[in-house]
Legacy VTK file of the C-alpha trace (Angstrom):
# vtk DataFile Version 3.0
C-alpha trace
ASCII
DATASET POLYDATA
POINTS 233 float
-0.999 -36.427 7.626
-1.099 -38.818 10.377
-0.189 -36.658 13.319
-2.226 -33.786 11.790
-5.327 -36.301 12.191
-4.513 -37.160 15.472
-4.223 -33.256 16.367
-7.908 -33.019 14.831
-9.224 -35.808 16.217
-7.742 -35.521 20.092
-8.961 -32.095 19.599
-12.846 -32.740 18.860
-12.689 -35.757 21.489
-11.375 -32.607 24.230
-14.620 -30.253 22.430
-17.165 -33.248 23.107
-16.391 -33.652 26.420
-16.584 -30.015 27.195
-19.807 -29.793 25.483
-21.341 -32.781 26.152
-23.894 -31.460 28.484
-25.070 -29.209 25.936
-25.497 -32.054 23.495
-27.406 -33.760 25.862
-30.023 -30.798 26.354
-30.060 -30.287 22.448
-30.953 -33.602 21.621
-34.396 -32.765 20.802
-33.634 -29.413 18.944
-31.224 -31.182 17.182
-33.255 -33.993 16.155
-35.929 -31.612 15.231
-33.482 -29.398 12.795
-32.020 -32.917 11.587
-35.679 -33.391 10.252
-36.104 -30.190 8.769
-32.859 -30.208 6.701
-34.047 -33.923 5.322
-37.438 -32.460 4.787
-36.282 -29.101 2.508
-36.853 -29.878 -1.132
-34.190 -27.066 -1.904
-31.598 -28.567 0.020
-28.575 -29.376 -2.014
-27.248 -32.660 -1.145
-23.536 -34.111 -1.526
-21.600 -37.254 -0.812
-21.089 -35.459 2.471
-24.813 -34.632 3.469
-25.627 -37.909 5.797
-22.301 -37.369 7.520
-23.359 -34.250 8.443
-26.674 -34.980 9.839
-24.407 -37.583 12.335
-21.762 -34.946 13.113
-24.571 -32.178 14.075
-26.073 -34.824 16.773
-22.415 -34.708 18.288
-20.795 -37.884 16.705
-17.127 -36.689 16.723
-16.134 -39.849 14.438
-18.341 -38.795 11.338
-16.350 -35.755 11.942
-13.411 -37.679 11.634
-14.547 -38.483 7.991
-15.147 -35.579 7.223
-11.598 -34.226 8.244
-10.233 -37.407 6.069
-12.270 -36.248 2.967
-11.680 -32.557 3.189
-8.329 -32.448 4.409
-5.622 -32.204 1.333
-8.001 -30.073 -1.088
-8.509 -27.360 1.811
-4.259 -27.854 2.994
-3.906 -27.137 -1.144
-5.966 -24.403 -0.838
-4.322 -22.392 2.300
-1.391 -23.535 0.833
-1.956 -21.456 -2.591
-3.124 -18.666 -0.794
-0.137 -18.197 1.740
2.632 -19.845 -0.045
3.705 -21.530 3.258
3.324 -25.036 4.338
3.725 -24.573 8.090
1.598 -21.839 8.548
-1.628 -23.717 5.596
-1.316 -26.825 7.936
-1.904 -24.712 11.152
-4.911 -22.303 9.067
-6.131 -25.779 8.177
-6.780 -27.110 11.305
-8.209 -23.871 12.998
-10.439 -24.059 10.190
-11.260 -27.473 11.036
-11.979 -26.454 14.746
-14.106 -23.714 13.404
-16.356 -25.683 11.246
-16.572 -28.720 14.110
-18.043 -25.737 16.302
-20.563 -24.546 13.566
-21.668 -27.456 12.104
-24.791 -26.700 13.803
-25.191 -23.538 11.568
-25.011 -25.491 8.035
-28.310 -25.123 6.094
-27.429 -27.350 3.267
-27.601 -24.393 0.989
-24.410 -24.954 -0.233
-22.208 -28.154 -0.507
-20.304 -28.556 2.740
-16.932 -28.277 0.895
-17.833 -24.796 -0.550
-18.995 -24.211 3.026
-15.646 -25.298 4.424
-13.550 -23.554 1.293
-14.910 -20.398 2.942
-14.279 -20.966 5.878
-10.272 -21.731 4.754
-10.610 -19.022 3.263
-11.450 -16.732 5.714
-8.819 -18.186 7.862
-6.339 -17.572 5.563
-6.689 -13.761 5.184
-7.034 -13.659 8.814
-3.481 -15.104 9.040
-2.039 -13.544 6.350
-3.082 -10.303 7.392
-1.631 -11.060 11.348
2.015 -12.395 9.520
2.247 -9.458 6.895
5.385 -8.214 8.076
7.162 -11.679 8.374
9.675 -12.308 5.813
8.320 -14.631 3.143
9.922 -18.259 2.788
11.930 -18.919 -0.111
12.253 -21.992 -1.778
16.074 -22.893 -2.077
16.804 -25.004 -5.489
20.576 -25.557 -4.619
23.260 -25.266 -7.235
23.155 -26.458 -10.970
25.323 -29.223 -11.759
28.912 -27.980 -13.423
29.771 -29.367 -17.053
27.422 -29.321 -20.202
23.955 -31.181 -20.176
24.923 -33.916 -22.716
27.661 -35.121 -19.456
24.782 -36.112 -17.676
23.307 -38.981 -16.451
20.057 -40.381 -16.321
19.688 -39.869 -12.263
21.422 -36.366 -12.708
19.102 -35.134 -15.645
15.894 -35.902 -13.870
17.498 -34.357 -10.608
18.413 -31.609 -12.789
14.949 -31.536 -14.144
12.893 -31.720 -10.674
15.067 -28.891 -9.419
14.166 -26.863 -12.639
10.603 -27.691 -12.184
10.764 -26.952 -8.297
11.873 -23.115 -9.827
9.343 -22.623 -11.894
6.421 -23.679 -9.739
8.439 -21.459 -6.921
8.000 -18.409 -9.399
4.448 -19.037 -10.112
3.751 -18.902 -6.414
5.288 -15.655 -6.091
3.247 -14.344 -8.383
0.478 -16.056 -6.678
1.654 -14.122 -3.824
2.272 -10.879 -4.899
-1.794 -10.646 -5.878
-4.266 -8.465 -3.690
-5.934 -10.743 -1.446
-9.451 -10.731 -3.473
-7.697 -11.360 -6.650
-5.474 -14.534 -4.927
-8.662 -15.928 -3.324
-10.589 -16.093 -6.828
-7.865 -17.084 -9.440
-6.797 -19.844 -6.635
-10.302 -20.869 -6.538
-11.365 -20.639 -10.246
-7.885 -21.524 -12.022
-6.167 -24.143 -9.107
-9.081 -25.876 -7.268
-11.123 -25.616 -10.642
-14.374 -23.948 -9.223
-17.588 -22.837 -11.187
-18.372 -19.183 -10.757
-21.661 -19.608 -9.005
-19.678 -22.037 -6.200
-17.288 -19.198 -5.921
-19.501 -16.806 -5.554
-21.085 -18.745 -2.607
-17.733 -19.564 -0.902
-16.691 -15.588 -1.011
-20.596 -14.558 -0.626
-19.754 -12.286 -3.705
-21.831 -11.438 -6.868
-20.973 -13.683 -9.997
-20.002 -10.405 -11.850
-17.664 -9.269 -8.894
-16.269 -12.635 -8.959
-15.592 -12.991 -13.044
-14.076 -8.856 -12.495
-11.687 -10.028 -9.731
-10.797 -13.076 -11.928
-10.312 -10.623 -14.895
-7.704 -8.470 -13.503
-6.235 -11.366 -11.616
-5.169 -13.157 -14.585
-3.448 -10.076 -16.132
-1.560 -9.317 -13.027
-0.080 -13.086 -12.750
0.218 -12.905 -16.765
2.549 -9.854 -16.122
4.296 -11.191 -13.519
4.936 -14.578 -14.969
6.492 -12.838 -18.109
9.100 -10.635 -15.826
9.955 -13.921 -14.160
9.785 -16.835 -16.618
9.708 -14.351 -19.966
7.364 -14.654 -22.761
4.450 -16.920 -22.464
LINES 1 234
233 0 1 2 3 4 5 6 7 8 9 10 11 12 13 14 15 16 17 18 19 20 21 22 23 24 25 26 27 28 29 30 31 32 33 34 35 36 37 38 39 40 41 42 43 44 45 46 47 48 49 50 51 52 53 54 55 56 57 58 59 60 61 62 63 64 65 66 67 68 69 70 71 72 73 74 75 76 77 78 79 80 81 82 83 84 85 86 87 88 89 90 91 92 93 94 95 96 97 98 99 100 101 102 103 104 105 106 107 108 109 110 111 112 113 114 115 116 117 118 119 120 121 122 123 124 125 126 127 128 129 130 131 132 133 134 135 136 137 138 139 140 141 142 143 144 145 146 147 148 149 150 151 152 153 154 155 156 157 158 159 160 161 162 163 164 165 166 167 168 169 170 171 172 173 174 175 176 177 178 179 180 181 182 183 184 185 186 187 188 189 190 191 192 193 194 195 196 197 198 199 200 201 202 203 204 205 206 207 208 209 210 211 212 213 214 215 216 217 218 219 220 221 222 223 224 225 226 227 228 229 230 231 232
């Protein structure tokens, strides 16, 4: 994660510079809308909220922290959604970029990881949509070991073991991946980062009944797919 924070970070120092004449003539609008998202009773706050206030008054650093927080739930999320760690790592950080540019535009309505979760989201079908006639990566398990199982040893069973494991989590991506995109963004959201429906329906800006429909036939579909794959569940 190290040069991927570095990336970030030399990035946002490049954006402040650009942009730091506009800071400068913002101050005072910024201050002002500071105040006003302090003052809102309906503002819901998070571990994140001060943070905030410092990173939409320009402070690339409390960015920084935010980027530190944030960073392996949203890579686990594009991850999910495109099956591909290259290409999550890259929609990661342009969704980074693209929340560093609109922090300005956060109300506070939401938490600013649902906020962000959209915006990962967003990036993702974006991508996925621009790559949808690239061949999909497969994940290569190697060989089984010859000879029965009882001729193992220790090191070679749980080698054995982590490759069978590797399979099966391999399989359940593909049906991950085989999903519509509506029906990959809520079961990834709901049943892998463990999501109430009311915080989906705020990252997708969806109804609550669209969302638990979606989730419905989502579940069937991967139920189906998981039985052709990995056989009775």
């Amino acid at each position: 994660m190290k040069v991927f924070n570095l990336y970030i970070a030399s990035f946002l120092w490049y954006e402040a510079a650009r942009d730091s004449i506009d800071h400068l003539r913002g101050t005072i609008s910024c201050a002002r809308m500071s105040k006003t998202i302090e003052d809102r009773k309906h503002a819901l706050r998070d571990e994140d909220y001060e943070i905030i206030l410092s990173c939409r008054k320009g402070d690339v650093e409390a960015f920084g922290v935010l980027v530190e927080r944030q960073q392996k739930k949203m890579l686990n999320m594009a991850l999910r959604m495109t099956g591909d760690y290259d290409e999550a790592c890259e929609i990661v950080q342009e969704a980074f970029l693209a929340a560093y540019r609109a922090i300005r535009k956060f109300r506070g309505e939401a938490k600013f990881s649902s906020w962000l979760y959209g915006i990962v989201v967003n990036v993702s079908k974006t991508r996925m949509k621009q790559t949808a006639q690239r061949r999909q990566k497969t994940v290569s398990i190697g060989d089984r070991a010859d000879g029965p199982g009882d001729c193992l040893t220790g090191n070679e069973a749980s080698a054995l073991e982590a490759l069978e494991k590797k399979e099966i989590q391999a399989k359940v991506q593909h049906c991950i991946n085989t999903l519509d995109e509506e029906h990959r963004e809520v079961l990834v959201l709901r049943d892998i980062q463990g999501f109430s429906y009311d915080e989906i329906a705020d990252i997708l800006n969806a109804p609550e009944g669209t969302i638990k429909s979606r989730l419905f036939r989502a579940r069937g579909a991967m139920k189906n797919c998981l039985k052709k794959n990995l056989g009775e569940l």
